[in-house]
Residue frames as a rotation matrix with the C-alpha (Angstrom) as fourth column:
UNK 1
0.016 0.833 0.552 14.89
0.885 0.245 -0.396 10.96
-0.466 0.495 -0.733 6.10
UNK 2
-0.917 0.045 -0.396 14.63
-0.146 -0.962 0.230 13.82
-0.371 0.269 0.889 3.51
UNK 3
-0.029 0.997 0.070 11.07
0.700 0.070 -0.710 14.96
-0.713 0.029 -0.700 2.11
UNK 4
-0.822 -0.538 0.185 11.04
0.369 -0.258 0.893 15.91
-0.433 0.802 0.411 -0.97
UNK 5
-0.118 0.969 0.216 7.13
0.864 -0.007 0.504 16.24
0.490 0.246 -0.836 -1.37
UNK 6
-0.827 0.469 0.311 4.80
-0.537 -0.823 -0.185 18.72
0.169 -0.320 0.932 -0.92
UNK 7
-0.136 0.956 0.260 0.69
-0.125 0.244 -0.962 17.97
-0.983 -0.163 0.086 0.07
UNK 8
0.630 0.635 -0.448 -1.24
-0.493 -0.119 -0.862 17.06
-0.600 0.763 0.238 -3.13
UNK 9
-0.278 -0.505 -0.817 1.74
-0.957 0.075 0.280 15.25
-0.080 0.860 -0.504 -5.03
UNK 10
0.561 0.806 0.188 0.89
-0.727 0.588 -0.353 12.09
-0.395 0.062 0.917 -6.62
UNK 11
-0.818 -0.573 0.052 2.57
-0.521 0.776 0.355 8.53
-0.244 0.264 -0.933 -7.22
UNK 12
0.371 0.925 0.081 1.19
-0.890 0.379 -0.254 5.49
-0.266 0.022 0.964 -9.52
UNK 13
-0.895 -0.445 0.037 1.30
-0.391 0.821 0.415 2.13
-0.215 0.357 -0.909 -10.45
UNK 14
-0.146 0.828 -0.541 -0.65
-0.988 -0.098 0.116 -0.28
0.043 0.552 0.833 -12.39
UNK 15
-0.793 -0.505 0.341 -1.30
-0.336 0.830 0.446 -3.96
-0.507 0.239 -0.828 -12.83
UNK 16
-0.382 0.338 -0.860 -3.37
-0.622 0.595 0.510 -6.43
0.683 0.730 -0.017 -15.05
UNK 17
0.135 0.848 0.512 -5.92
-0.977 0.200 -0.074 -8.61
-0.165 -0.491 0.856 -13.13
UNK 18
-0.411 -0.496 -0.765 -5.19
-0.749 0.662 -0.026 -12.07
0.519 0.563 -0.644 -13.00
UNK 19
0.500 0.743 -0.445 -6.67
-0.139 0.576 0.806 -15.36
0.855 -0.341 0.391 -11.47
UNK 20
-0.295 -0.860 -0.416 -3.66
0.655 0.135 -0.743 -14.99
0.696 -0.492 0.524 -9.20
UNK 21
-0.878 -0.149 0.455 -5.64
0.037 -0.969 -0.245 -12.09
0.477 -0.198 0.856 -8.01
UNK 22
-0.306 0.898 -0.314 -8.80
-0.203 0.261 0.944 -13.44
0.930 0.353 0.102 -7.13
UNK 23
-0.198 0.341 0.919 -10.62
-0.938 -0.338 -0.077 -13.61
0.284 -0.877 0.386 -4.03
UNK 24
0.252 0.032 -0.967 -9.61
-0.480 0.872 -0.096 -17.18
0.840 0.488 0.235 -2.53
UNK 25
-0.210 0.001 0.978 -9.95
-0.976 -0.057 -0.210 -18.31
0.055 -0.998 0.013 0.75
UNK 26
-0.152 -0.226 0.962 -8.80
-0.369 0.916 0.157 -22.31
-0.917 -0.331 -0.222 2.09
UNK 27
-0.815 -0.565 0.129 -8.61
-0.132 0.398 0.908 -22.70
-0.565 0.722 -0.399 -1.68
UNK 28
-0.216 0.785 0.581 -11.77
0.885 0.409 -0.223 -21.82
-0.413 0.466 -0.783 -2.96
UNK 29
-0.944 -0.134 0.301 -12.37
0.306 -0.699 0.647 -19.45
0.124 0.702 0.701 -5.27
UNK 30
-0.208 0.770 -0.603 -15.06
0.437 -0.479 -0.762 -17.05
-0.875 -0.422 -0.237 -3.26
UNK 31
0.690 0.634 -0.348 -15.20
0.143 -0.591 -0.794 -14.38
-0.709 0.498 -0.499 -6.75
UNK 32
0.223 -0.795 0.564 -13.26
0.959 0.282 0.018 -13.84
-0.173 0.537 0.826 -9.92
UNK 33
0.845 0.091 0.526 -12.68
0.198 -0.968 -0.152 -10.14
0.496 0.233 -0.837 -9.28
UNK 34
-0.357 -0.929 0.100 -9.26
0.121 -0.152 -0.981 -8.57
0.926 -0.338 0.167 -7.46
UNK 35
0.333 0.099 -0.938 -9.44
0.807 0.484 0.338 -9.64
0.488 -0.869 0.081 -3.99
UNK 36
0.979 0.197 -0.060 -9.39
0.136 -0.400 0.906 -7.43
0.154 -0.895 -0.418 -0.59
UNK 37
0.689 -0.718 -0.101 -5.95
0.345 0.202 0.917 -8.76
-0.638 -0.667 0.386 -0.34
UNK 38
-0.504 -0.777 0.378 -4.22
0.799 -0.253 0.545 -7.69
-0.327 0.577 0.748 -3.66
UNK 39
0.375 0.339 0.863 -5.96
0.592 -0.804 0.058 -4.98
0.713 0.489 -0.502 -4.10
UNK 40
0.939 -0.089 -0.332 -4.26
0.206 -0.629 0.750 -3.47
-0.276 -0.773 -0.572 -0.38
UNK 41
0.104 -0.988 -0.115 -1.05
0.626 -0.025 0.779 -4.48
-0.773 -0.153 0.616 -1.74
UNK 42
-0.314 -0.473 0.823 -0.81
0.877 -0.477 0.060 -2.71
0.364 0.741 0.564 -4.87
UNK 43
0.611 0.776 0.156 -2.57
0.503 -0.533 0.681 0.20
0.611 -0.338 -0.716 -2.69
UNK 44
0.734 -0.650 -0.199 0.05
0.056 -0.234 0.971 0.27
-0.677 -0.723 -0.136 -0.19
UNK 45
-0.071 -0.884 0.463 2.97
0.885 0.158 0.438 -0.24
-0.460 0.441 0.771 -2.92
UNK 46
0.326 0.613 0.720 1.42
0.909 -0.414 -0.060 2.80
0.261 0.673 -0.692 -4.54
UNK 47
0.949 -0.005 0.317 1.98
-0.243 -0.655 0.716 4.94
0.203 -0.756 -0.622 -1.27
UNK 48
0.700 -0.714 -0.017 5.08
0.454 0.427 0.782 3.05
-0.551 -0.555 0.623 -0.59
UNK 49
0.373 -0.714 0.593 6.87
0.928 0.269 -0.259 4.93
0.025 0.646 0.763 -3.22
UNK 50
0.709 -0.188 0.679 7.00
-0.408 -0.895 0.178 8.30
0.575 -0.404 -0.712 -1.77
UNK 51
0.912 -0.393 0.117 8.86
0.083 0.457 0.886 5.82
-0.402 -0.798 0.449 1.28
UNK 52
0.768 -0.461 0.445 10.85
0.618 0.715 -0.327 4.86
-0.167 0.526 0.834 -1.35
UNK 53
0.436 -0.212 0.875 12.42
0.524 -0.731 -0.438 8.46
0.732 0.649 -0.208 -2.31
UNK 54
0.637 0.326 0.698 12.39
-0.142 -0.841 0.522 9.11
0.757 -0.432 -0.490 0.90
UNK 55
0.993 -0.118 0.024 14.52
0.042 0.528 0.848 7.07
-0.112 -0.841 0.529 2.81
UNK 56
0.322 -0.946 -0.028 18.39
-0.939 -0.315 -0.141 7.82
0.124 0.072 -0.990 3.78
UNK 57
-0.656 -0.507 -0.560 21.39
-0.119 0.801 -0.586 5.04
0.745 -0.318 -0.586 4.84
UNK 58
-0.729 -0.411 -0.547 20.12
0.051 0.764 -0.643 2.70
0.682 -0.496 -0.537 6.98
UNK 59
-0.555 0.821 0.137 16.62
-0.762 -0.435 -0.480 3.96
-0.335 -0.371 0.866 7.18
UNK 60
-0.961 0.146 0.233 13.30
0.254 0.800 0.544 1.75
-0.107 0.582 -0.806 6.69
UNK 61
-0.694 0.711 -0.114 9.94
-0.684 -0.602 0.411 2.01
0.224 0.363 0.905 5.76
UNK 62
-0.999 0.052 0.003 6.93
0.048 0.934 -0.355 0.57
-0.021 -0.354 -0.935 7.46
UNK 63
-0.486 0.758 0.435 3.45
0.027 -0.485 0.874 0.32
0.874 0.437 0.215 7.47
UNK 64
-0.983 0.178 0.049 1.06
-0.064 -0.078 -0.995 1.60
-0.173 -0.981 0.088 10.05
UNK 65
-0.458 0.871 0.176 -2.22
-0.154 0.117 -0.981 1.59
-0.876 -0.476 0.080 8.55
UNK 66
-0.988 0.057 -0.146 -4.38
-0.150 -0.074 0.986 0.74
0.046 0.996 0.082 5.68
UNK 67
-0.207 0.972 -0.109 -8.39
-0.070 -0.126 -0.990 1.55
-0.976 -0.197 0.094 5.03
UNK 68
-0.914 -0.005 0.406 -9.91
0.355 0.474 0.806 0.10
-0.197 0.881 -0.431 2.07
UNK 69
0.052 0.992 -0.111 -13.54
-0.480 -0.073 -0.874 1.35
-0.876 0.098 0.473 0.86
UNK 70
-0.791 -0.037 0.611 -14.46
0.522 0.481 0.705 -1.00
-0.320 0.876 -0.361 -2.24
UNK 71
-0.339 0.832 -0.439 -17.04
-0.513 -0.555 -0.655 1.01
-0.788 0.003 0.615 -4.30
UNK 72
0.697 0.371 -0.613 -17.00
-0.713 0.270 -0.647 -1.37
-0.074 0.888 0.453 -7.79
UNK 73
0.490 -0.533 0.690 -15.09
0.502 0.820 0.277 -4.91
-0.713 0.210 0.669 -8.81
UNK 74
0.146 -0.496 -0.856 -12.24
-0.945 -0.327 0.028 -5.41
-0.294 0.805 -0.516 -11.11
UNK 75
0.695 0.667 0.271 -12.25
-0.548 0.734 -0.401 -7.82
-0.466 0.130 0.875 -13.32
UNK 76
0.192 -0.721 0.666 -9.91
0.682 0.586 0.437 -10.66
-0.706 0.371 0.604 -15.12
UNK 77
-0.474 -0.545 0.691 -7.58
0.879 -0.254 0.403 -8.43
-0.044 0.799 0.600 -17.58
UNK 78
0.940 0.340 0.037 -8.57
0.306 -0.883 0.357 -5.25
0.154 -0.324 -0.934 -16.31
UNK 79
-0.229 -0.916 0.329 -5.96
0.638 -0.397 -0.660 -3.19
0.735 0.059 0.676 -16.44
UNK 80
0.677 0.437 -0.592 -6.18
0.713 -0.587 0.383 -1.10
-0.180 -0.682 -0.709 -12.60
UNK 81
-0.006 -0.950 0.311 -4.78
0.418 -0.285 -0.863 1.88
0.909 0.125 0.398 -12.25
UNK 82
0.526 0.204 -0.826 -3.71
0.848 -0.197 0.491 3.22
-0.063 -0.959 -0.277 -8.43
UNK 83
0.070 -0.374 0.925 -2.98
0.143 -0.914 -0.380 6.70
0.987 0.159 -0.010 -7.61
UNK 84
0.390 0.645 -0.657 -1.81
0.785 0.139 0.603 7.81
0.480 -0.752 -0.452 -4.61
UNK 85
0.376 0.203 0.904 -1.96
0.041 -0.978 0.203 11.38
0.926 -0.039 -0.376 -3.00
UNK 86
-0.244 -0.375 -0.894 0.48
0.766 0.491 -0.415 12.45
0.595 -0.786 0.167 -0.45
UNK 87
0.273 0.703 0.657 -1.58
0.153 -0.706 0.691 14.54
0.950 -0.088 -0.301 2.14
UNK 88
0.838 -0.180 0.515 0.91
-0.496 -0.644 0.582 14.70
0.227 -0.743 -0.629 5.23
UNK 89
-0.407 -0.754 -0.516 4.39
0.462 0.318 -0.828 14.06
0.788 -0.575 0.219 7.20
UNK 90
0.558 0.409 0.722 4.02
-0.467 -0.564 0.681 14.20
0.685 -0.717 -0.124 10.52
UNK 91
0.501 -0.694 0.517 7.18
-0.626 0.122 0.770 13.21
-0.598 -0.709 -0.373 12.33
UNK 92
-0.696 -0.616 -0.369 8.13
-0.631 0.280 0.723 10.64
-0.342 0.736 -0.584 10.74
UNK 93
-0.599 0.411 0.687 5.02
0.204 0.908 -0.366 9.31
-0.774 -0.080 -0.628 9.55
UNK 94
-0.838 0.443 -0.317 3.30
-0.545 -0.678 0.493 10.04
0.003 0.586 0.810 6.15
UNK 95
-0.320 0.775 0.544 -0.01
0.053 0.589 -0.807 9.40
-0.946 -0.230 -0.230 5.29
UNK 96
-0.850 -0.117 -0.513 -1.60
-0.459 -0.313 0.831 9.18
-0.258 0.942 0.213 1.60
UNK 97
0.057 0.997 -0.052 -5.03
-0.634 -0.004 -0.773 9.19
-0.771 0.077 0.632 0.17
UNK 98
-0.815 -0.152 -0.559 -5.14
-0.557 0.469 0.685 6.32
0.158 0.870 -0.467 -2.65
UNK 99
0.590 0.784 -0.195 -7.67
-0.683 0.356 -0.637 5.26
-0.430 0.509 0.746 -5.27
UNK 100
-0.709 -0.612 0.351 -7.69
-0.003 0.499 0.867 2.59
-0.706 0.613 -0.355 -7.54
UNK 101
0.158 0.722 -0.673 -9.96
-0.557 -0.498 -0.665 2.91
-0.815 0.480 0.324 -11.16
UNK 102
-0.456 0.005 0.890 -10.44
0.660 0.673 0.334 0.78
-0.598 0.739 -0.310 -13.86
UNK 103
-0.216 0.532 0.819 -11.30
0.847 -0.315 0.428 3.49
0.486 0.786 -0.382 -16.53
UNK 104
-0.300 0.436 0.849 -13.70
-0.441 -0.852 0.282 5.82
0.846 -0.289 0.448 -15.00
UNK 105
0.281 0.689 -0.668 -14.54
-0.011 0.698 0.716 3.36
0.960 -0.194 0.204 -12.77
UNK 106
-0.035 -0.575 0.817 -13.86
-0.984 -0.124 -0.130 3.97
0.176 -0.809 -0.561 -9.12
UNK 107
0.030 0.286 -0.958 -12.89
0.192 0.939 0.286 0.52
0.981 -0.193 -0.027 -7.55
UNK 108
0.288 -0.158 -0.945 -11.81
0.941 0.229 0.249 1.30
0.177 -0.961 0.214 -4.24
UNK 109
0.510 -0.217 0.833 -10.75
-0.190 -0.972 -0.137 4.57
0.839 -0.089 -0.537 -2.29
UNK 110
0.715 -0.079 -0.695 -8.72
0.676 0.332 0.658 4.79
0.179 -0.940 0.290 1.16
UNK 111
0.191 -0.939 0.285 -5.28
-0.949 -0.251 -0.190 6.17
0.250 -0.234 -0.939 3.05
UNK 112
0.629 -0.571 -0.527 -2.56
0.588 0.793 -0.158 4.59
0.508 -0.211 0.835 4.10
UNK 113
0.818 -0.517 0.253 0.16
-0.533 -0.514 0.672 5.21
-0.217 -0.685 -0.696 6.91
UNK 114
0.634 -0.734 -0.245 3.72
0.682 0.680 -0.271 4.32
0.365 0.005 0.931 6.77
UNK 115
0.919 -0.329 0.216 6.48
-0.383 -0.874 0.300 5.49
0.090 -0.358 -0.929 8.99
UNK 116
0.240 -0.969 0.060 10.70
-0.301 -0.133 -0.944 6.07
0.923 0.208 -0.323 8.15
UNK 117
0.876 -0.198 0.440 12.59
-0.469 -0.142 0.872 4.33
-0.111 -0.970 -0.217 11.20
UNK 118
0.030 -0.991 0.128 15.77
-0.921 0.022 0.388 3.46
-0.388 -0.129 -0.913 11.75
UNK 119
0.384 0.429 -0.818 16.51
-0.762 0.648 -0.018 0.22
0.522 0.630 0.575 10.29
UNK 120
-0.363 -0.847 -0.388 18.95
-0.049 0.434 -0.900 -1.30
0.930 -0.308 -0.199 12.66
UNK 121
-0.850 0.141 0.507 16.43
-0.526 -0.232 -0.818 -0.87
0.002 -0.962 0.272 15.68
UNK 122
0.589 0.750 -0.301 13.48
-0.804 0.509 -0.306 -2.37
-0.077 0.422 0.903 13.62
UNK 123
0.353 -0.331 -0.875 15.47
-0.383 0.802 -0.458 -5.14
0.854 0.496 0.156 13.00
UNK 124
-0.831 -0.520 -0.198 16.39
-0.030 0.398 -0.917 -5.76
0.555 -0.756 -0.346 16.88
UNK 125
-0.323 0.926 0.197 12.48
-0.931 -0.348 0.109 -4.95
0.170 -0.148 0.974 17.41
UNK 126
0.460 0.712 -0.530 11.63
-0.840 0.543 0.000 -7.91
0.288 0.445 0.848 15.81
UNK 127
-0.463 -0.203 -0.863 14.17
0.288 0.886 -0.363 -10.13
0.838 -0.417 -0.351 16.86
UNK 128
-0.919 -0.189 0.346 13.27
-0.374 0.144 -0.916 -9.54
0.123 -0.971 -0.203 20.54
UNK 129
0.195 0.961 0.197 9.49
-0.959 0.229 -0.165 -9.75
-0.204 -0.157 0.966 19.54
UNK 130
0.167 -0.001 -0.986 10.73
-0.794 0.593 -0.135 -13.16
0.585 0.805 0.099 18.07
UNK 131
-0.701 -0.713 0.011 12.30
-0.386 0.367 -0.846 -14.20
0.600 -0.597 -0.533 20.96
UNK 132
-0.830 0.483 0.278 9.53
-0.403 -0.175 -0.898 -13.80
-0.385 -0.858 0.340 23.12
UNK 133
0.356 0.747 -0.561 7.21
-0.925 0.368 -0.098 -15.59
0.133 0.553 0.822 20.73
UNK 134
-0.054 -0.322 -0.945 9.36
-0.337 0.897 -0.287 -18.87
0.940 0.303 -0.157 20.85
């Protein structure tokens, strides 16, 4: 793993609101605003690009945590934008404050955790957890 960051630097990303995005649960369409669930992912994907920079041969990136606070909806063809702030490494875990804003609007605030492990051990992790699941 190398670490190119410092505290306080900042990755984004953006997307467009869509009905694909919508808060929808056993196929019913609960609200027409960006859902709990795509709103973590572009949250995490935000944070996930520090991972991204960060990772050597045969290294991976996982997640360990994610806290959502919703403070305002986004709406169909909103354009969000996420930002996220990287505010520690700590072994081999970083963490990162990320927003997401529609304008001035704040929609949501949180952190996220993801942590650099080997990839070739994660990947014998999971088979064995697999095993033991069948």
């Amino acid at each position: 793993m190398k670490n190119p960051f410092l505290p306080g630097d900042v990755r984004t990303y953006s997307i467009q609101v869509k009905p694909s995005d919508f808060a929808v649960l056993d196929g019913k369409l609960i609200h027409a605003v960006l859902s709990t669930f795509a709103l973590g992912q572009a949250l995490e994907w935000s944070s996930r690009q520090f991972v991204e920079e960060m990772l050597e041969e045969g290294e991976e990136g996982i997640g360990t945590m994610l806290h959502i606070k919703h403070h305002a909806p986004a709406f169909e063809g909103e354009t969000v934008e996420f930002q996220a702030t990287f505010e520690h490494l700590e072994g081999q875990e970083l963490t990162c404050h990320v927003e997401a804003r529609v304008g001035e609007r704040l929609v949501a605030t949180g952190r996220t955790g993801q942590r650099i492990v080997d990839g070739a051990r994660l990947a014998a992790r999971f088979a064995l957890l697999r095993e033991s699941a069948d």
